[in-house]
C-alpha positions in Angstrom: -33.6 93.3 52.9 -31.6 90.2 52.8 -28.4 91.8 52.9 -29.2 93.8 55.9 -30.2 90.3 57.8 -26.8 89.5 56.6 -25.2 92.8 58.1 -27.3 92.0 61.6 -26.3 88.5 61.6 -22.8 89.2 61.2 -22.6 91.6 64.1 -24.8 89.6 66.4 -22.5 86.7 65.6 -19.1 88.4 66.2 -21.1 89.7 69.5 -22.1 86.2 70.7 -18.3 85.2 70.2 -17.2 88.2 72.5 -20.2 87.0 75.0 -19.2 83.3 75.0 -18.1 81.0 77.3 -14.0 81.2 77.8 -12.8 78.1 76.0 -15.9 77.9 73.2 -14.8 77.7 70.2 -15.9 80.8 67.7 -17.5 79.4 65.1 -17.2 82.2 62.3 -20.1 83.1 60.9 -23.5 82.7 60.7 -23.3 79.3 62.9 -20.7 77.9 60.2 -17.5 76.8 60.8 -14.5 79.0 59.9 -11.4 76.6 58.8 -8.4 77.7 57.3 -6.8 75.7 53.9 -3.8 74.9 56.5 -6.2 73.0 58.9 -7.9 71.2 56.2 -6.5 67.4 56.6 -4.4 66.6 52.9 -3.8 63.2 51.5 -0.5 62.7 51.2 0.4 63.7 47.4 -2.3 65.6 46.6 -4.9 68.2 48.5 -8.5 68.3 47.4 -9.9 71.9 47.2 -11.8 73.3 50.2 -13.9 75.9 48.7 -13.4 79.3 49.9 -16.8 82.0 50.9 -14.9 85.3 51.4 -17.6 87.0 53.9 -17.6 90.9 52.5 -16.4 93.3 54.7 -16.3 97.3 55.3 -12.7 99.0 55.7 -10.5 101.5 54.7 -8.7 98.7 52.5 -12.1 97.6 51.2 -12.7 101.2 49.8 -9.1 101.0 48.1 -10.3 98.1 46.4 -13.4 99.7 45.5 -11.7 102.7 43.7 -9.4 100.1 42.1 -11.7 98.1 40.4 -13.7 100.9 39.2 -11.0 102.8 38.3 -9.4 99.6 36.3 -12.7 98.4 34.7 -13.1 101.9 33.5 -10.2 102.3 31.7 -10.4 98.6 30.2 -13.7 99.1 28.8 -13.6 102.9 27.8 -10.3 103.5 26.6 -10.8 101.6 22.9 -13.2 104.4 22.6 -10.9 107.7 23.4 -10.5 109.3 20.5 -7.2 111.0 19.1 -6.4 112.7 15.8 -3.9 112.3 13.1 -4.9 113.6 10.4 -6.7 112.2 7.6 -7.2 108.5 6.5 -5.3 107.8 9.6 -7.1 106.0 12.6 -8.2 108.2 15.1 -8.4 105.5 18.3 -6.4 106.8 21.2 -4.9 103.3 21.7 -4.6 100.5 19.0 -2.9 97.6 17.8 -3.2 98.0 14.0 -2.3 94.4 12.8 -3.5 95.3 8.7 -1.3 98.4 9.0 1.5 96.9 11.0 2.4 99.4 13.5 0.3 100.7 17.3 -0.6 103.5 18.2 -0.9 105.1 21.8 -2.4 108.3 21.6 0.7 110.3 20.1 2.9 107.9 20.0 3.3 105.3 16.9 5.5 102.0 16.9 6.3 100.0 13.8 7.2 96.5 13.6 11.2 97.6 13.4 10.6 99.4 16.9 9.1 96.3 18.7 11.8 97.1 21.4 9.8 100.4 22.8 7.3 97.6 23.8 10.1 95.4 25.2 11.1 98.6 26.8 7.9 99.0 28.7 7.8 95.6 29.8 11.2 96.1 31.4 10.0 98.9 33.2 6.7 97.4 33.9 9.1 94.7 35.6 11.2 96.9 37.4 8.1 98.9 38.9 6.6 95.5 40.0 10.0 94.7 41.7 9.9 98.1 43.7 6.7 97.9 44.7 7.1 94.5 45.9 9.9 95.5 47.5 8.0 98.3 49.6 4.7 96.9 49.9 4.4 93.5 49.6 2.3 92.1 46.8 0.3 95.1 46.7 0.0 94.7 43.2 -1.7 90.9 43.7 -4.2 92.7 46.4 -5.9 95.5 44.1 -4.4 95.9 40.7 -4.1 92.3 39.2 -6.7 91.3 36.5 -7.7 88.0 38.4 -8.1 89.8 41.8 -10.0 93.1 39.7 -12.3 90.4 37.8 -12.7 88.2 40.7 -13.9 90.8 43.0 -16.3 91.6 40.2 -17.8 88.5 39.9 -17.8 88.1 43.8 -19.8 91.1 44.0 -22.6 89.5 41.7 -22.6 86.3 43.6 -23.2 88.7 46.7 -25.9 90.6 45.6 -27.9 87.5 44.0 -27.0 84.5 46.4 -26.4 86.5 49.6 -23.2 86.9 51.9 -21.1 84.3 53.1 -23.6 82.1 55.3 -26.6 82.8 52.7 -24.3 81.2 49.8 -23.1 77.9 52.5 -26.6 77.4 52.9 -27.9 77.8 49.0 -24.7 74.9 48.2 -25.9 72.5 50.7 -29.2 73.3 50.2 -30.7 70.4 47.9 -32.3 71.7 44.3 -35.3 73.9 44.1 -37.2 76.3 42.2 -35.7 78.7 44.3 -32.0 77.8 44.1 -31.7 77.2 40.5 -33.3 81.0 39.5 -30.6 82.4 41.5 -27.7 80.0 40.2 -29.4 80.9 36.5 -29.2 84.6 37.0 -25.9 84.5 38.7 -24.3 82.4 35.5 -25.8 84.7 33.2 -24.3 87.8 34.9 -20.7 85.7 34.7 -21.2 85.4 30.9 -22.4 88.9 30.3 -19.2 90.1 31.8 -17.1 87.8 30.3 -18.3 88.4 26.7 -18.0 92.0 27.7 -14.5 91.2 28.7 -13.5 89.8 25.6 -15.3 92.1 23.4 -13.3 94.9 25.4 -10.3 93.0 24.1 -10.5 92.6 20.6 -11.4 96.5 20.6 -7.9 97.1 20.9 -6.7 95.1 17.8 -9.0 97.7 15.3 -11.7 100.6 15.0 -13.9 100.0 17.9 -17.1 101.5 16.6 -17.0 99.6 13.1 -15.4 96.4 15.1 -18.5 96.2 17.7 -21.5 96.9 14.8 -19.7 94.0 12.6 -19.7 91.6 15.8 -23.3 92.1 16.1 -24.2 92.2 12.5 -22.7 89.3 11.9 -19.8 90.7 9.4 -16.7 90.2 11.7 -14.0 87.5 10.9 -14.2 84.1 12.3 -11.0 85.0 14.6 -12.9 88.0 16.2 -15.7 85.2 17.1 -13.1 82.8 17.7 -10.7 85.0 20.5 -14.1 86.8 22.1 -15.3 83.3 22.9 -12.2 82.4 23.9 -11.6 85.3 26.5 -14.8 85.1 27.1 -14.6 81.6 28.5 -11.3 82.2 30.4 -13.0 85.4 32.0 -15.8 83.0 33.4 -13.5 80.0 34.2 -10.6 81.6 36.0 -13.1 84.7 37.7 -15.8 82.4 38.8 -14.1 79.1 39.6 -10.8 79.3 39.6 -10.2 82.6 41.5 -7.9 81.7 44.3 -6.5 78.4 42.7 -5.2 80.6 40.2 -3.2 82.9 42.8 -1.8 79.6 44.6 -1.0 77.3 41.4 -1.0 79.0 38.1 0.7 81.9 38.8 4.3 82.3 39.0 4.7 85.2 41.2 4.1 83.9 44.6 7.1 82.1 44.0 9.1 85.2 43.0 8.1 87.5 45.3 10.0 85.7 48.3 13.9 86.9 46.8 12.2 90.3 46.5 10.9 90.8 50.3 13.5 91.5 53.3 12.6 92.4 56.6 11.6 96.1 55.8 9.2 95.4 53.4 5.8 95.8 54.7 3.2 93.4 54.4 -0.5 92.3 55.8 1.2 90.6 59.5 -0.3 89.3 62.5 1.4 90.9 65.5 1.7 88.1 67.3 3.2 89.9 70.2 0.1 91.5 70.9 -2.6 88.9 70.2 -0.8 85.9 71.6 -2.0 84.0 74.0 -5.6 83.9 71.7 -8.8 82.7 73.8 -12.7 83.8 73.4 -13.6 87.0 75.5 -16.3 86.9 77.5 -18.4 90.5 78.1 -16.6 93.0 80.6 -13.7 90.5 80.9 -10.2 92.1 80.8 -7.5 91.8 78.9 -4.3 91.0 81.3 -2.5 88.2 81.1 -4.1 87.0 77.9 -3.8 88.6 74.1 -5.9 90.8 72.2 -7.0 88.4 69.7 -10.4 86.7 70.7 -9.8 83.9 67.9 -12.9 84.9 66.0 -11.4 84.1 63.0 -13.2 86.7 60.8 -10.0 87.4 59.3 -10.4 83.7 57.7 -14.0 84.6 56.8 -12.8 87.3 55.0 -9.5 86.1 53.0 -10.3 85.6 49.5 -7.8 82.5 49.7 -9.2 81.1 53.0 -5.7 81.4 54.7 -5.5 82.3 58.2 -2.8 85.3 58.3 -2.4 84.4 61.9 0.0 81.7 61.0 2.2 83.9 59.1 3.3 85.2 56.1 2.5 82.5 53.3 2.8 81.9 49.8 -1.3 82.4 49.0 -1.2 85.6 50.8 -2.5 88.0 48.2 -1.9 91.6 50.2 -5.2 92.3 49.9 -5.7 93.6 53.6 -9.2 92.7 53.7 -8.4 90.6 57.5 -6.9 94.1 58.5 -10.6 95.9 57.6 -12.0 92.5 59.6 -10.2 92.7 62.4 -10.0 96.8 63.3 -14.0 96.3 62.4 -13.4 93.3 65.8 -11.0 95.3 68.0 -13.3 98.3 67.9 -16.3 96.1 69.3 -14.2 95.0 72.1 -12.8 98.2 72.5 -8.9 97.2 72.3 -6.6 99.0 69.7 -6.8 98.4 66.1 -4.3 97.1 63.9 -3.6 93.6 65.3 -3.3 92.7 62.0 -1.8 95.8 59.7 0.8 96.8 57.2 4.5 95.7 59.0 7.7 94.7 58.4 9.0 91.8 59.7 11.6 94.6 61.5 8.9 96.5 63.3 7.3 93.5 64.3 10.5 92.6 66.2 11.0 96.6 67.5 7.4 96.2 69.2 7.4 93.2 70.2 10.2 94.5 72.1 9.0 97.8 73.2 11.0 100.1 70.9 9.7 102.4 68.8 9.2 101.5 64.7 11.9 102.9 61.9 10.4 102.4 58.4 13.4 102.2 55.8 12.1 103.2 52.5 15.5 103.8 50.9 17.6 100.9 51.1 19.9 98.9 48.6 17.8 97.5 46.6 15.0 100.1 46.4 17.9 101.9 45.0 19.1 99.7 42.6 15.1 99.3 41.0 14.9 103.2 41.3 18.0 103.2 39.3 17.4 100.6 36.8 13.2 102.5 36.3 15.5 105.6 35.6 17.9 104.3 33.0 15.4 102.3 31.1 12.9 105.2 31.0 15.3 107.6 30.1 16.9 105.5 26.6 13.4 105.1 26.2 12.8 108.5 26.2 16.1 109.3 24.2 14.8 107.3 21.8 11.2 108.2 20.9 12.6 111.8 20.9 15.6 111.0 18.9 13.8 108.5 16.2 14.3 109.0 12.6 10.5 109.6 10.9 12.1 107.6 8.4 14.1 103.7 8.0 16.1 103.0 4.8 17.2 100.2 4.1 19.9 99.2 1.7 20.5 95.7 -0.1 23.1 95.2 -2.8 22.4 93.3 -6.1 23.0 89.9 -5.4 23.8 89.2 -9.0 27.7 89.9 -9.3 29.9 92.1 -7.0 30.5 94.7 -9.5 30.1 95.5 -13.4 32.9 97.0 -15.6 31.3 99.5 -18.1 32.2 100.2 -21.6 34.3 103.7 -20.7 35.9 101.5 -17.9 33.7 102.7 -14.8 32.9 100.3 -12.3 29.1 100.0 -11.6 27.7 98.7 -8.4 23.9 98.0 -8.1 21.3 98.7 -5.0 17.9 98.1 -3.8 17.3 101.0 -1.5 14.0 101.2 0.7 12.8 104.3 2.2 9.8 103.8 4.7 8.4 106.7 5.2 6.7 106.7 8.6 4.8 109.8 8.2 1.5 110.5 6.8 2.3 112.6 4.2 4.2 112.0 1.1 7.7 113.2 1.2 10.6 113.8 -1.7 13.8 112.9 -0.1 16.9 114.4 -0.7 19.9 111.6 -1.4 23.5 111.2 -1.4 26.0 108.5 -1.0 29.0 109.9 1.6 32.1 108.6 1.3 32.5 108.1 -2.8 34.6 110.3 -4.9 33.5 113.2 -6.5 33.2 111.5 -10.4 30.5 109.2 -8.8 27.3 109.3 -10.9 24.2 107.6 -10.1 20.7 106.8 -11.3 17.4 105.1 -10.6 16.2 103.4 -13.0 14.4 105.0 -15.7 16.3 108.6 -15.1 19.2 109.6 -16.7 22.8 109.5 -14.5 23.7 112.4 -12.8 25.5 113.6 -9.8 24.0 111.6 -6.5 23.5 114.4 -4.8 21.3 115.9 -7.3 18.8 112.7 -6.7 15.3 113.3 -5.0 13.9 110.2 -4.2 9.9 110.0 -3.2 8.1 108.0 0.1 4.7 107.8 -0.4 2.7 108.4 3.0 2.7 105.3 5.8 4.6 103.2 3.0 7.4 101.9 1.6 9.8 103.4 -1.2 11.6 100.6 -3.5 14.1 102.2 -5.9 16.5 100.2 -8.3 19.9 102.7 -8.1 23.0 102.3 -10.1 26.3 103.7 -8.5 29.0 104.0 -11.3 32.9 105.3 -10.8 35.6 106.2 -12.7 38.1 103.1 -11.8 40.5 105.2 -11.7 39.1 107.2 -8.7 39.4 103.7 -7.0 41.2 103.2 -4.1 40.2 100.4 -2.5 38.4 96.9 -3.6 35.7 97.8 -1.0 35.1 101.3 -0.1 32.7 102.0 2.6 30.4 104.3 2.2 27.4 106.0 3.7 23.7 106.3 2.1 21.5 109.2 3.6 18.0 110.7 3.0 17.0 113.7 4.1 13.6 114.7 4.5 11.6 117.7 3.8 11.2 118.3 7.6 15.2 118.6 7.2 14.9 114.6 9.5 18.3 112.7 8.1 18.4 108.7 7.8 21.3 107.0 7.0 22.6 103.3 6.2 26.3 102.1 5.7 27.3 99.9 2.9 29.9 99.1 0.7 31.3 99.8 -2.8 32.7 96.9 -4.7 35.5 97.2 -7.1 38.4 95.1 -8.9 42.0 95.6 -6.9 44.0 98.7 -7.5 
């Protein structure tokens, strides 16, 4: 019931500014007055913060922002518990961070520590698709896909459906304590906390096996750091979503600063056409539009702005992208009957075409769309190359750091090695070996087996773990052609997968 006094008071509000007087000034609404941050008055160093009541609003960009959230939240929350098998006594979460078995996992795709650059790869690429659609759209990743905007929403949707709409919550801050006021302030904190705590137990679900992570958190049997980081994203949910908010956008965050050497005039992005709703006045019932603009200075768009800016004063740096003012103002244009989109998607090139009368040309493929569409393309194909390409195993091989070389008793020079074979699979495997690049008269052994020819050598890798051998390399000195000969080491699993490492063999000069 309350929310539908709020729907009734809105229109008979927007109604009474169309009705008005010519020259009254539009108050916003529900009788309170509807300032933007830039006519706040600012001290000269420093700007208190003028607290900002985003009036909800119906749209086609609403809607967007709608299926966004949902679709966002969904994933957050349920995708810790998508399960995926491989095999036996190996996790079965579609998407972890294994920190006690050192490697991730993303459905079938496995990274170990040595192949941290596949996640340096996707942040590259995460880059270069923010820089594109920047580019295109504006900050059109600020306006529906960013955590602070998702989470925000959220929490602005609870302080809706508890405290009321825009006027209801004005009136519930000036409104002096009560019974009344501190039940709904109560229940509106406790739904904050809920969702933060679900926020940050959400979190820590990625970093191990949800189910047997979320019974120890409640049974008391998780490690102090799961209590420790779910408090503390659980307190950074609540700060930054329900206080914070728009401070974050303006101050903490880096991007509005970036985003200007992205943006040239074909990029599109939430504009006032200024052309059109220039010179602004209040309309008065049956009164017609020539001589004057379209815009009837309601200022609904600033009702609606989740940073309080008024869009009409161009594009500025807390300008999310969001397009809520565009869903205010068609919702405005219809009830006066004028066209919609007097604040819309534009470039700052179609907003110079129209203004002159020419028709709008929307350049979607320009330098430097190609040069992002390039750079996603290179990137995503070495990456691809790569995880395709990638050995299921990693030797590694370190020579004894005792002495260079050791002269046997028959005169055969003996060099010593620490080889490493990491198998990354999860069965055990016996590798084939060989060292490429010695003479044929080489021997060599592991120690505890008798010497042999290298080729002849089958070393094992236990599953997910890592094979230390101690191997002894001895040759003829005869055979000897070089003080250092370089040579090749190479495993060869069952699967017919070859590894290989270069090294040297040290012996006295010919």
């Amino acid at each position: 019931m309350g929310h539908a006094l709020e729907e009734l008071a809105k229109k008979a509000e927007i109604d009474r500014v169309i009705g008005g007087e010519a020259g009254q000034a539009a108050p916003g609404v529900a009788k309170e007055p509807v300032a933007s941050r830039s006519e706040q008055k600012a001290s000269p160093l420093y700007q208190g913060r003028v607290q900002v009541y985003p009036r909800d609003v119906k749209g086609i960009y609403r809607r967007v922002k709608w299926v966004a959230l949902v679709v966002l939240l969904a994933i957050y929350w349920l995708l810790p518990w998508v399960r995926w098998d491989r095999g036996a006594a190996v996790p079965d979460q579609a998407v972890m961070i294994d920190m006690a078995g050192r490697r991730a996992y993303f459905f079938w795709i496995e990274i170990w520590p040595q192949e941290v650059y596949f996640l340096t790869g996707v942040l590259i690429l995460a880059s270069f698709g923010l820089f594109l659609a920047t580019s295109l759209f504006g900050r059109v990743w600020c306006g529906f896909a960013c955590p602070q905007t998702v989470w925000t929403d959220l929490y602005l949707w609870v302080e809706r459906r508890i405290e009321g709409d825009r006027a209801a919550r004005i009136r519930l801050d000036k409104a002096p304590w009560s019974a009344a006021k501190a039940k709904k302030r109560a229940a509106k904190h406790a739904v904050w906390l809920l969702i933060a705590m679900a926020t940050g137990g959400a979190w820590i679900l990625y970093f191990g096996n949800a189910p047997d992570m979320l019974v120890g958190f409640f049974t008391g049997e998780a490690s102090a750091t799961i209590y420790f980081f779910v408090g503390l994203f659980t307190f950074t949910t609540y700060l930054l979503a329900g206080f914070a908010r728009e401070q974050v956008c303006t101050y903490m965050c880096p991007w509005p600063r970036i985003q200007g050497a992205l943006f040239d005039e074909d990029t599109l992005a939430v504009t006032y056409e200024g052309w059109r709703g220039e010179p602004r006045a209040p309309a008065k019932k049956g009164e017609r539009f020539e001589g004057r603009g379209d815009c009837i200075d309601c200022k609904q768009c600033v009702a609606v702005c989740p940073t309080g800016i008024d869009i009409r004063d161009g594009l500025q740096l807390e300008c999310i992208g969001c397009a809520l003012c565009v869903d205010a103002c068609n919702d405005v244009m219809d009830r006066i009957g004028r066209p919609r989109h007097l604040i819309t998607y534009d470039s700052a090139r179609n907003t110079a075409l129209r203004a002159e009368g020419k028709a709008p040309r929307y350049r979607v493929f320009r330098p430097r769309t190609f040069i992002y569409v390039a750079l996603l393309l290179v990137v995503s194909g070495l990456m691809t190359y790569g995880l395709a390409n990638r050995s299921t195993a990693h030797l590694s091989i370190e020579r004894d750091r005792s002495g260079l070389y050791v002269t046997l008793a028959d005169g055969s020079i003996r060099n010593t090695y620490e080889v490493r074979i990491h198998n990354k699979t999860h069965v055990d495997q016996l590798y084939a070996f060989d060292i490429v690049g010695l003479p044929d008269s080489a021997v060599g052994w592991v120690l505890g087996r008798e010497p042999g020819p290298i080729n002849e050598l089958r070393l094992l890798g236990a599953a997910d773990g890592v094979a230390s051998y101690m191997l002894f390399v001895a040759v003829p000195r005869d055979d000897l052609e070089t003080a250092a000969l370089e040579v090749t080491f190479q495993v060869t699993s069952e699967a017919g997968d070859v590894t290989t490492q270069r090294s040297v063999f040290r012996g006295p000069q010919p």
